[in-house]
N, CA, C and O atoms as CSV, one atom per row, in Angstrom:
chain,resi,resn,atom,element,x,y,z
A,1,UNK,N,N,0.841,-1.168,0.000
A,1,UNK,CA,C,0.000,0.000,0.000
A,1,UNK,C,C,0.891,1.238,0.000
A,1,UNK,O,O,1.942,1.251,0.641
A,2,UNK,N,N,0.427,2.384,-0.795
A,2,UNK,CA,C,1.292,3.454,-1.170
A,2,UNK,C,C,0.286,4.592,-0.523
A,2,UNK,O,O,-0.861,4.861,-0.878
A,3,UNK,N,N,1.216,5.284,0.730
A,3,UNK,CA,C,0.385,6.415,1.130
A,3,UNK,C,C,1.112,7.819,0.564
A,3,UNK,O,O,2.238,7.854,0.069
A,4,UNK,N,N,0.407,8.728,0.709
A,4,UNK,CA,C,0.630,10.017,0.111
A,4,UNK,C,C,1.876,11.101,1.136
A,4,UNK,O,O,1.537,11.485,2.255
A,5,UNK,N,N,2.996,11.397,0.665
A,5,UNK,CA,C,3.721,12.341,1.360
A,5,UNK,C,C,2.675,13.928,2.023
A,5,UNK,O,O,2.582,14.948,1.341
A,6,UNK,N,N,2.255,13.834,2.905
A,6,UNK,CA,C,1.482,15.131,3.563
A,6,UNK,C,C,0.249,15.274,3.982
A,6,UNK,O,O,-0.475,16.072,4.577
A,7,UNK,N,N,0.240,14.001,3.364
A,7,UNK,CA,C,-0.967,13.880,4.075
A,7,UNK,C,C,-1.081,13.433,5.615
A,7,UNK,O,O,0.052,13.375,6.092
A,8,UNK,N,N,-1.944,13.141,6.426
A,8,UNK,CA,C,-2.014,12.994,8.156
A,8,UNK,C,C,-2.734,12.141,8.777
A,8,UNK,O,O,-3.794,11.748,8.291
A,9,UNK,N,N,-2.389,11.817,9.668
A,9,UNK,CA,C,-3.437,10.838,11.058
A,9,UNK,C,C,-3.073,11.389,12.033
A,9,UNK,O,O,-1.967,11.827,12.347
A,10,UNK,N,N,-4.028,11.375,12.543
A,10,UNK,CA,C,-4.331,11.727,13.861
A,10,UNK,C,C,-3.911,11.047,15.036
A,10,UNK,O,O,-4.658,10.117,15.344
A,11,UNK,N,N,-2.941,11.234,15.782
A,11,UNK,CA,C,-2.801,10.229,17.043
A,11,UNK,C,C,-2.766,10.754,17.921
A,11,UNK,O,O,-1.977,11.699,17.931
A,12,UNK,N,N,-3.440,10.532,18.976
A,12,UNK,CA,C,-3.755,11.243,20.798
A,12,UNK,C,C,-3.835,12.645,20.007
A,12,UNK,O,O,-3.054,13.533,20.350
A,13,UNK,N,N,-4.471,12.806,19.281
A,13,UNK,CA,C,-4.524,14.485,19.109
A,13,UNK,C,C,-3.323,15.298,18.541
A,13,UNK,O,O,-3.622,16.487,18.432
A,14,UNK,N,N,-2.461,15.102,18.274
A,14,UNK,CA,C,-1.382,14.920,17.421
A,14,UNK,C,C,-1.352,15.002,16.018
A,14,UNK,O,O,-1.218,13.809,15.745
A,15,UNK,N,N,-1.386,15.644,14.851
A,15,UNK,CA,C,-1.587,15.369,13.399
A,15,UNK,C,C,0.202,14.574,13.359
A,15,UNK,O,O,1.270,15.068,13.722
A,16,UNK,N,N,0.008,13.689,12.975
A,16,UNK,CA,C,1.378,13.137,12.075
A,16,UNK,C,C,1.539,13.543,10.633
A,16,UNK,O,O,0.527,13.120,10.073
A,17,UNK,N,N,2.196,14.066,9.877
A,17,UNK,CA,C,2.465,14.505,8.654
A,17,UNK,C,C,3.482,13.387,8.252
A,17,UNK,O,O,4.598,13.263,8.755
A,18,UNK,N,N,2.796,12.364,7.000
A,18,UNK,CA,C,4.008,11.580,6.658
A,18,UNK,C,C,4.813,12.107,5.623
A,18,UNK,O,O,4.198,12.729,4.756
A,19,UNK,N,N,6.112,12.005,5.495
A,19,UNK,CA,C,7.313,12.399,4.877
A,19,UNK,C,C,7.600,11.297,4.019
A,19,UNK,O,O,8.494,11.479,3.192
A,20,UNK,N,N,7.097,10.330,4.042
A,20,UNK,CA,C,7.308,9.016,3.231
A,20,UNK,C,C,5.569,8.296,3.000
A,20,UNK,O,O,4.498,8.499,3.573
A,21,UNK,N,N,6.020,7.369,1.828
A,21,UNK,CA,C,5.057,6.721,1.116
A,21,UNK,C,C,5.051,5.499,1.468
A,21,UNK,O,O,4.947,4.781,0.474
A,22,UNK,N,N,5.140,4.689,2.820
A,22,UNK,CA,C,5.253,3.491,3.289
A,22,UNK,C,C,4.709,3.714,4.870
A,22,UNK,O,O,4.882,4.679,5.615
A,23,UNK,N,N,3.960,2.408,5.103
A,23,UNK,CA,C,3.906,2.406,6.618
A,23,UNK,C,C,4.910,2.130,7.550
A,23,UNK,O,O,4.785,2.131,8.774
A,24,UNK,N,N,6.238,1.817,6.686
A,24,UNK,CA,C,7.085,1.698,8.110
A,24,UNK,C,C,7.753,3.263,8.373
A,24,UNK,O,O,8.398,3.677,9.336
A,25,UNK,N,N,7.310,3.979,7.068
A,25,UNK,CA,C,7.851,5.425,7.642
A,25,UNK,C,C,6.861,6.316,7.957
A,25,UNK,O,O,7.209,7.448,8.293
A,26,UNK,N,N,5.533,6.000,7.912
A,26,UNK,CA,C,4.481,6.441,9.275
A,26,UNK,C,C,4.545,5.915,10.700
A,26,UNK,O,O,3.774,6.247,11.600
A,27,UNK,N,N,5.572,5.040,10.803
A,27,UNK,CA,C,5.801,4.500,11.976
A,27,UNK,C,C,6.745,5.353,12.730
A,27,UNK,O,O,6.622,5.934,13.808
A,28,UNK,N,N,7.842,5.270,11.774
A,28,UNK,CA,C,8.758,6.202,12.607
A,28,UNK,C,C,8.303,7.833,12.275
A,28,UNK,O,O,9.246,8.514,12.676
A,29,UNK,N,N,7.612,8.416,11.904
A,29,UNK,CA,C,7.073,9.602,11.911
A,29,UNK,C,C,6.215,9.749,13.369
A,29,UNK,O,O,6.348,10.657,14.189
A,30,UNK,N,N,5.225,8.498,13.454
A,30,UNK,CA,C,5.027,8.550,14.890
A,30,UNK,C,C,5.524,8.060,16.089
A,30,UNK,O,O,5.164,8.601,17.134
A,31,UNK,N,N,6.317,7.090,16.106
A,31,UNK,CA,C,7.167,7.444,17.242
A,31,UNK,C,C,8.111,8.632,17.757
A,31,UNK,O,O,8.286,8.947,18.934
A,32,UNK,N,N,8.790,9.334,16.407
A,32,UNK,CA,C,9.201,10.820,16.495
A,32,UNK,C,C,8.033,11.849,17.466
A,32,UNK,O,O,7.941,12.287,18.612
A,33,UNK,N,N,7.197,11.883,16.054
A,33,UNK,CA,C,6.198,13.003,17.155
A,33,UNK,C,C,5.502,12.718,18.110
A,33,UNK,O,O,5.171,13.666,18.823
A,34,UNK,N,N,4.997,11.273,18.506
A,34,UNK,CA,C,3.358,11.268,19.362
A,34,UNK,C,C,4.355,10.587,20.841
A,34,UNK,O,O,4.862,9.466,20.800
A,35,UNK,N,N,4.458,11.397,21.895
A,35,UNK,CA,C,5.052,10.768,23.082
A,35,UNK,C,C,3.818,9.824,23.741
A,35,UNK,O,O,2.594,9.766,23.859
A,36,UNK,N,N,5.129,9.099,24.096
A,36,UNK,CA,C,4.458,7.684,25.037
A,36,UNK,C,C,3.348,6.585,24.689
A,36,UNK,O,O,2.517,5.986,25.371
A,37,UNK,N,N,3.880,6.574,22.601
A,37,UNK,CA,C,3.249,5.562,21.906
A,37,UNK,C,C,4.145,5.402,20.663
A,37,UNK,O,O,4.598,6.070,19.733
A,38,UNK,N,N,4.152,4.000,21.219
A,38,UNK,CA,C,4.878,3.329,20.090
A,38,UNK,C,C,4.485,2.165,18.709
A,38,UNK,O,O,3.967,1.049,18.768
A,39,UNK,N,N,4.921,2.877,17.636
A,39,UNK,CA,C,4.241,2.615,16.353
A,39,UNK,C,C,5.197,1.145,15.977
A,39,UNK,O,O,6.207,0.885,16.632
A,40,UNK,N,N,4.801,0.418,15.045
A,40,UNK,CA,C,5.684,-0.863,14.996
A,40,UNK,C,C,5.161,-1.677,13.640
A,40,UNK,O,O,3.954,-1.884,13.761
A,41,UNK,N,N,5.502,-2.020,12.824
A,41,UNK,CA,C,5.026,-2.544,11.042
A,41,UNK,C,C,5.843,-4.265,11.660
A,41,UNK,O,O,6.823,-4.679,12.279
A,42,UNK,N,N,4.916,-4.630,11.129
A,42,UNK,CA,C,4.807,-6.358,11.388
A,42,UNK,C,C,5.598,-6.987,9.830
A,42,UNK,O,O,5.928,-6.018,9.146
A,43,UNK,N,N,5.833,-7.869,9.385
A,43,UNK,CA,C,6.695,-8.525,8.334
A,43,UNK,C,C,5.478,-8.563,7.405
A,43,UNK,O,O,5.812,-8.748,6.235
A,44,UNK,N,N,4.047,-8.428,7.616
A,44,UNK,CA,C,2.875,-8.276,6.109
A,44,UNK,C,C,2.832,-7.560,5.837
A,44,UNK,O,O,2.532,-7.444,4.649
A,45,UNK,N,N,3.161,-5.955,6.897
A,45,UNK,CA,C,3.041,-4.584,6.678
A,45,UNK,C,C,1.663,-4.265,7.436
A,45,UNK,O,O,0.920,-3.504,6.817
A,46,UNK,N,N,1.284,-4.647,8.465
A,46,UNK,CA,C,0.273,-4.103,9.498
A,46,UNK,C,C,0.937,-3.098,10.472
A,46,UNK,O,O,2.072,-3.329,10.890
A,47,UNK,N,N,0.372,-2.174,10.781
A,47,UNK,CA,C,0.729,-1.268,11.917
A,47,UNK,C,C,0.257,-1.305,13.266
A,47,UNK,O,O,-0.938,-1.306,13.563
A,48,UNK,N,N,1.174,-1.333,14.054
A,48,UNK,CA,C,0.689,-1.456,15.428
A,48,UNK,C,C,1.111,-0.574,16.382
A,48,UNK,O,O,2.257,-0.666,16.823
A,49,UNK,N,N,0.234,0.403,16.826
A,49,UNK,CA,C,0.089,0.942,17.986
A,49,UNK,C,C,-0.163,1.131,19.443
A,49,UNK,O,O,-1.289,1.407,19.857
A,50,UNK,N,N,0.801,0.996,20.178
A,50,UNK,CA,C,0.398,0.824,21.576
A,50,UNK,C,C,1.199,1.683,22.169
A,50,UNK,O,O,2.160,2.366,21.814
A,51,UNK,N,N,0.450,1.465,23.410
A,51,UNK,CA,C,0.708,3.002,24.614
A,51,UNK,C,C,2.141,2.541,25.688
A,51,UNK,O,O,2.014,1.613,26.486
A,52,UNK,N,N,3.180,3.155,25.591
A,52,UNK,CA,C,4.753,2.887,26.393
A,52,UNK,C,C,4.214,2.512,27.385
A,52,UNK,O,O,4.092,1.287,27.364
A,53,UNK,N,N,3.788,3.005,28.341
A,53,UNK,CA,C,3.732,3.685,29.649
A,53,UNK,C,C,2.190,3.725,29.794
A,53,UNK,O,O,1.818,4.883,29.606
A,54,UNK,N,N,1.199,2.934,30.047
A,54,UNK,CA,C,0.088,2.928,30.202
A,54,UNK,C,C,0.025,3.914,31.416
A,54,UNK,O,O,-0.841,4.780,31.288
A,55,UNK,N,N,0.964,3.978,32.885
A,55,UNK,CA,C,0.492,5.063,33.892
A,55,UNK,C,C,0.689,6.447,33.517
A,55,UNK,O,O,0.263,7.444,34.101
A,56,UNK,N,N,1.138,6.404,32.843
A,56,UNK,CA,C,1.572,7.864,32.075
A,56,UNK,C,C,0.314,8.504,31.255
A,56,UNK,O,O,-0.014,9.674,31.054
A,57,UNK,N,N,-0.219,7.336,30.888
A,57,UNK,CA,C,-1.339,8.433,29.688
A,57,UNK,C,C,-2.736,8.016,30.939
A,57,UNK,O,O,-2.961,7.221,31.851
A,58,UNK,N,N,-3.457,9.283,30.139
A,58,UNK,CA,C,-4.927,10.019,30.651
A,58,UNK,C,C,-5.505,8.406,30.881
A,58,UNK,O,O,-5.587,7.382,30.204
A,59,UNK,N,N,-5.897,8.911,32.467
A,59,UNK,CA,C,-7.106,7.443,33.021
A,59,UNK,C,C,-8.084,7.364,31.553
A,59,UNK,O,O,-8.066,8.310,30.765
A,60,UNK,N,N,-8.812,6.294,31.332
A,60,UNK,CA,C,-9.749,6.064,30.424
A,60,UNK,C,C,-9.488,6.695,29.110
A,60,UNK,O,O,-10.557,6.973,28.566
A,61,UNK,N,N,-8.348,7.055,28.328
A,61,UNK,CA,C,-7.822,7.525,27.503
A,61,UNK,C,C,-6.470,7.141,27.277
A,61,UNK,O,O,-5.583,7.923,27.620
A,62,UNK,N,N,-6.170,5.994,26.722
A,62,UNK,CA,C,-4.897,5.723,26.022
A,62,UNK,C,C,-3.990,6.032,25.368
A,62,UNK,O,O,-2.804,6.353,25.450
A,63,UNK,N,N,-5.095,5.812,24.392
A,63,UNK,CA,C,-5.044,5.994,22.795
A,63,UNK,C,C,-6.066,6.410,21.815
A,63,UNK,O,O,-7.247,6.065,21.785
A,64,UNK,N,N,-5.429,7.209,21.014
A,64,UNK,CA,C,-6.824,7.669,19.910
A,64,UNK,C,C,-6.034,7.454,18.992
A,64,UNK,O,O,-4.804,7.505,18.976
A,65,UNK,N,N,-7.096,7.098,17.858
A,65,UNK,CA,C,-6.451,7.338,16.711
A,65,UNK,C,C,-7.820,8.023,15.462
A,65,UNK,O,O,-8.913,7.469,15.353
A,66,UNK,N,N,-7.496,9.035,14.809
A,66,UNK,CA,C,-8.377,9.607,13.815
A,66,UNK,C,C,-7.793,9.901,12.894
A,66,UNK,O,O,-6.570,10.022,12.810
A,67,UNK,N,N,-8.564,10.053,12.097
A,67,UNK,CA,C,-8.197,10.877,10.325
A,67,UNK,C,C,-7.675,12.087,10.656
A,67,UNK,O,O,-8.133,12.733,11.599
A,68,UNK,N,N,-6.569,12.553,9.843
A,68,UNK,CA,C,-5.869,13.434,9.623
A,68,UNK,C,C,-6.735,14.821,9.206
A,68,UNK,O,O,-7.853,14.831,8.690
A,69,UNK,N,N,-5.811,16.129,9.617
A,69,UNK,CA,C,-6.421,17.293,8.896
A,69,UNK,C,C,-6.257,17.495,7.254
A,69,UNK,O,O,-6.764,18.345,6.523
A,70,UNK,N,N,-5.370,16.408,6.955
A,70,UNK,CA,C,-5.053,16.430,5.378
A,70,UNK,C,C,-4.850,14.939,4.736
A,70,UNK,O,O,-4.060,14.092,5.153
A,71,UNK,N,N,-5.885,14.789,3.449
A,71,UNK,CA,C,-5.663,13.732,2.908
A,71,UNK,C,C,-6.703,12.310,3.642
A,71,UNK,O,O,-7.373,12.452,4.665
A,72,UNK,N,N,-6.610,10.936,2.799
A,72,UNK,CA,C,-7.480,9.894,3.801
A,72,UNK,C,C,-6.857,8.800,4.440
A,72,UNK,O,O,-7.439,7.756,4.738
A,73,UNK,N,N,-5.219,9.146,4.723
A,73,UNK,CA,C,-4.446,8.019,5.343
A,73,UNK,C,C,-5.434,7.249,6.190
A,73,UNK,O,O,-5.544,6.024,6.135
A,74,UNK,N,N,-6.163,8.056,6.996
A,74,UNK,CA,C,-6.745,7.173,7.892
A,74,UNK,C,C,-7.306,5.436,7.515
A,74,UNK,O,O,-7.074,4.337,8.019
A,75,UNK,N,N,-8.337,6.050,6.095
A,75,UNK,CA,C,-9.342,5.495,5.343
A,75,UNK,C,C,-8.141,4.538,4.426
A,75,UNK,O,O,-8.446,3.348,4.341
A,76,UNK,N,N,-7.132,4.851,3.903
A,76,UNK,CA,C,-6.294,4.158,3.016
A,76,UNK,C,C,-5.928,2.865,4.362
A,76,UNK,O,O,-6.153,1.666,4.199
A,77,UNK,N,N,-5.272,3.538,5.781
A,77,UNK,CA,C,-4.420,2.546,6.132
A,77,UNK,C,C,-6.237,1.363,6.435
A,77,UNK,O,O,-5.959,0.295,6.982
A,78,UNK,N,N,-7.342,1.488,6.219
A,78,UNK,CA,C,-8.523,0.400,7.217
A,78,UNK,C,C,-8.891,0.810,8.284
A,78,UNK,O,O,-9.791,0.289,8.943
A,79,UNK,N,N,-8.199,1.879,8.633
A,79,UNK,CA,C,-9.473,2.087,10.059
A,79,UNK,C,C,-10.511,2.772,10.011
A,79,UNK,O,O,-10.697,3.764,9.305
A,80,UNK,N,N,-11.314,2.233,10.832
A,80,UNK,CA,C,-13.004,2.409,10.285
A,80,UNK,C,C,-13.334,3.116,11.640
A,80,UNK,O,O,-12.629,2.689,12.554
A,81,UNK,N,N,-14.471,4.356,12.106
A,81,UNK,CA,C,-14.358,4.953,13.089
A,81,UNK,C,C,-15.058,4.167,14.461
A,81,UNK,O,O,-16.233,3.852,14.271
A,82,UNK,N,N,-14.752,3.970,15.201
A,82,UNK,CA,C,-15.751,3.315,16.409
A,82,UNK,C,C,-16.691,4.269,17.053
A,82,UNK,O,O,-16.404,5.197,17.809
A,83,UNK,N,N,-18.371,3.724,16.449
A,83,UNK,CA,C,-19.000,4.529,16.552
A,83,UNK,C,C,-19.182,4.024,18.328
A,83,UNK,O,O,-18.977,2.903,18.794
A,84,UNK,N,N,-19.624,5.261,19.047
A,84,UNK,CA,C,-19.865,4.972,20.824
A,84,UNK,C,C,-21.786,4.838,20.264
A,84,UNK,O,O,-22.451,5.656,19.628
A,85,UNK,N,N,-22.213,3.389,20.863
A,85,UNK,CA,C,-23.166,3.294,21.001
A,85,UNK,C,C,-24.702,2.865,22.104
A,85,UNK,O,O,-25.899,2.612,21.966
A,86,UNK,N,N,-23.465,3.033,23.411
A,86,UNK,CA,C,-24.296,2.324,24.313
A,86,UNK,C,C,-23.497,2.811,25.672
A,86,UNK,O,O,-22.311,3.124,25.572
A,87,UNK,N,N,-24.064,2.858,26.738
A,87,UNK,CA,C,-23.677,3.312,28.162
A,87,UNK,C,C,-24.123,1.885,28.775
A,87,UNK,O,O,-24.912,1.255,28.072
A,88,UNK,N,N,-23.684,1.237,30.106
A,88,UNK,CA,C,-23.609,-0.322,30.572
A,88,UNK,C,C,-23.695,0.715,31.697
A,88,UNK,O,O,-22.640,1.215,32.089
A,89,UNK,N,N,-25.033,1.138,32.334
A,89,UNK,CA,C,-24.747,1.466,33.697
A,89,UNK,C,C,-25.483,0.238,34.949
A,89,UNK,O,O,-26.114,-0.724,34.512
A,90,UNK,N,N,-25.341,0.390,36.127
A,90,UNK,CA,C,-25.290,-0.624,36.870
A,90,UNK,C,C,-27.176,-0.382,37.285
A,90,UNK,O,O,-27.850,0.622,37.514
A,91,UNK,N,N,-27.479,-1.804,37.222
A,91,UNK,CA,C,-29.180,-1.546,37.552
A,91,UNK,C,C,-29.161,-1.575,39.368
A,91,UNK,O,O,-30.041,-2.244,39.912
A,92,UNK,N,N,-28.225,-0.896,40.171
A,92,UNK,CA,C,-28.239,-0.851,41.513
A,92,UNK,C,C,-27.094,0.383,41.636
A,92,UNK,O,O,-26.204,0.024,42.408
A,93,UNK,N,N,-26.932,1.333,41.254
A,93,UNK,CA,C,-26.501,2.763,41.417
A,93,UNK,C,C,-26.072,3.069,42.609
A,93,UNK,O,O,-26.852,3.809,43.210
A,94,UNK,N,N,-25.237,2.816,43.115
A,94,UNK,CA,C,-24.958,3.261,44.820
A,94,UNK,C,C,-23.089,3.019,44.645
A,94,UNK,O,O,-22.565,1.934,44.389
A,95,UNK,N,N,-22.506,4.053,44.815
A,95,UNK,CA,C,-21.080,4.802,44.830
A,95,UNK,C,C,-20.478,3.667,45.648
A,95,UNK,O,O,-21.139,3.035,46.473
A,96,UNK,N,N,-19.102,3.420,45.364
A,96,UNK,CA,C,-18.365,1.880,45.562
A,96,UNK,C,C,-19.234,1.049,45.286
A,96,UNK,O,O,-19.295,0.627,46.441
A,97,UNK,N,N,-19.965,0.439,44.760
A,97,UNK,CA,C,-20.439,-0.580,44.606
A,97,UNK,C,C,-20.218,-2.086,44.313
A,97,UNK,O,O,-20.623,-3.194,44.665
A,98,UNK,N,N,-18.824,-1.139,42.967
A,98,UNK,CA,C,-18.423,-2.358,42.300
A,98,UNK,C,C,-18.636,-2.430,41.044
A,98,UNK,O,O,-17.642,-2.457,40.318
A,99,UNK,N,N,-19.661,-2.467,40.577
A,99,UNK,CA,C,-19.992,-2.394,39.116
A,99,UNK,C,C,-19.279,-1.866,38.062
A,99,UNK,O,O,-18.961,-0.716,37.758
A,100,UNK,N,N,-19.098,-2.926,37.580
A,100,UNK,CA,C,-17.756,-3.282,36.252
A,100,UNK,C,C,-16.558,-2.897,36.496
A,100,UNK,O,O,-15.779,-2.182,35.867
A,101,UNK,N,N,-16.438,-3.847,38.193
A,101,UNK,CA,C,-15.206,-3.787,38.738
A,101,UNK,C,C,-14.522,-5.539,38.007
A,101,UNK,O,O,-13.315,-5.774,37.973
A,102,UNK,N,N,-15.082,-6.065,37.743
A,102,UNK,CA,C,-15.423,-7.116,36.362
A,102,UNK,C,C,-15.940,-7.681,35.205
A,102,UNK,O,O,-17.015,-8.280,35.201
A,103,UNK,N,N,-15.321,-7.548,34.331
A,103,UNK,CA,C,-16.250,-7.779,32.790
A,103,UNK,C,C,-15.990,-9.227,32.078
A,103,UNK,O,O,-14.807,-9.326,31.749
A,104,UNK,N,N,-16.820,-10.452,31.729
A,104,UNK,CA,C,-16.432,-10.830,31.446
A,104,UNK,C,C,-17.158,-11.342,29.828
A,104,UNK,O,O,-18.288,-11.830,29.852
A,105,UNK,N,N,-16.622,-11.229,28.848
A,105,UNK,CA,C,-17.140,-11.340,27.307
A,105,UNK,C,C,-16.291,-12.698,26.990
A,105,UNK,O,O,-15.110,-13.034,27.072
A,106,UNK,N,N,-17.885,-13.480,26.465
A,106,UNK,CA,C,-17.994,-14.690,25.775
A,106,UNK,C,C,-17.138,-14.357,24.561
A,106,UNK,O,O,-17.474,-13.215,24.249
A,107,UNK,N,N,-16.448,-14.673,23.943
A,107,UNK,CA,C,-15.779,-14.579,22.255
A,107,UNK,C,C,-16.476,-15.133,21.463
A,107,UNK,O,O,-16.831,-14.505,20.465
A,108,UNK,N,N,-16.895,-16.490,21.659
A,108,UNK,CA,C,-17.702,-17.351,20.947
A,108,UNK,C,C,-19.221,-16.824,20.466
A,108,UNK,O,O,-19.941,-17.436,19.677
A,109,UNK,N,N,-19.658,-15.110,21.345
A,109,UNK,CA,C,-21.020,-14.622,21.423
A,109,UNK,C,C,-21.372,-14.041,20.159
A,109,UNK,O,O,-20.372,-13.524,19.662
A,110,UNK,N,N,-22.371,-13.922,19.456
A,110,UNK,CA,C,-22.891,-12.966,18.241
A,110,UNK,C,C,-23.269,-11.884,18.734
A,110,UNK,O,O,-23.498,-10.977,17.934
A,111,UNK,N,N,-23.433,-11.657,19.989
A,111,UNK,CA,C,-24.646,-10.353,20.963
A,111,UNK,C,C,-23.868,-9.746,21.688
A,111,UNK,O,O,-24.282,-8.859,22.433
């Protein structure tokens, strides 16, 4: 896959501007600019992003990743936006409680 020199993604709020036409040099474009996430191209050419220092970044905020102010790297590299569609609040509301102090998801589930 051939991405466009100037065009952008978005990481933690961050525009990355790539300087190269390959994902392993959007990789090192973002490890340069985006602190305390590290970018990484696998031997098929997948990109992988993860957070250094998980105590370091924002409680309940990791990682973001969005479309750029320029160009559709986003849309070229496959990522598709995660729409937020649902709140899981506890049907017994009372402060310490507990609730989704454990989660546990079937894999095998369609639902």
């Amino acid at each position: 896959m051939e991405l466009t020199v100037g065009n952008t993604i978005r990481v933690n709020d961050i525009d990355v501007v790539l300087t190269g036409t390959t994902v392993t040099s959007l990789a090192s474009a973002i490890n340069t600019m985006v602190p305390n996430v590290l970018a990484t191209v696998n031997a098929t050419g997948y990109l992988t992003l993860s957070v250094k220092n998980s105590d370091a970044a924002p409680e309940y905020n990791k990682l973001q990743v969005a479309p750029g102010s320029v160009g559709t790297t986003f849309a070229t590299l496959g990522f598709e936006t995660f729409a937020w569609t649902q709140t899981i609040e506890s049907p017994y509301a009372t402060e310490l409680a507990g609730f989704g102090g454990s989660v546990s998801v079937d894999d095998s589930a369609v639902n």
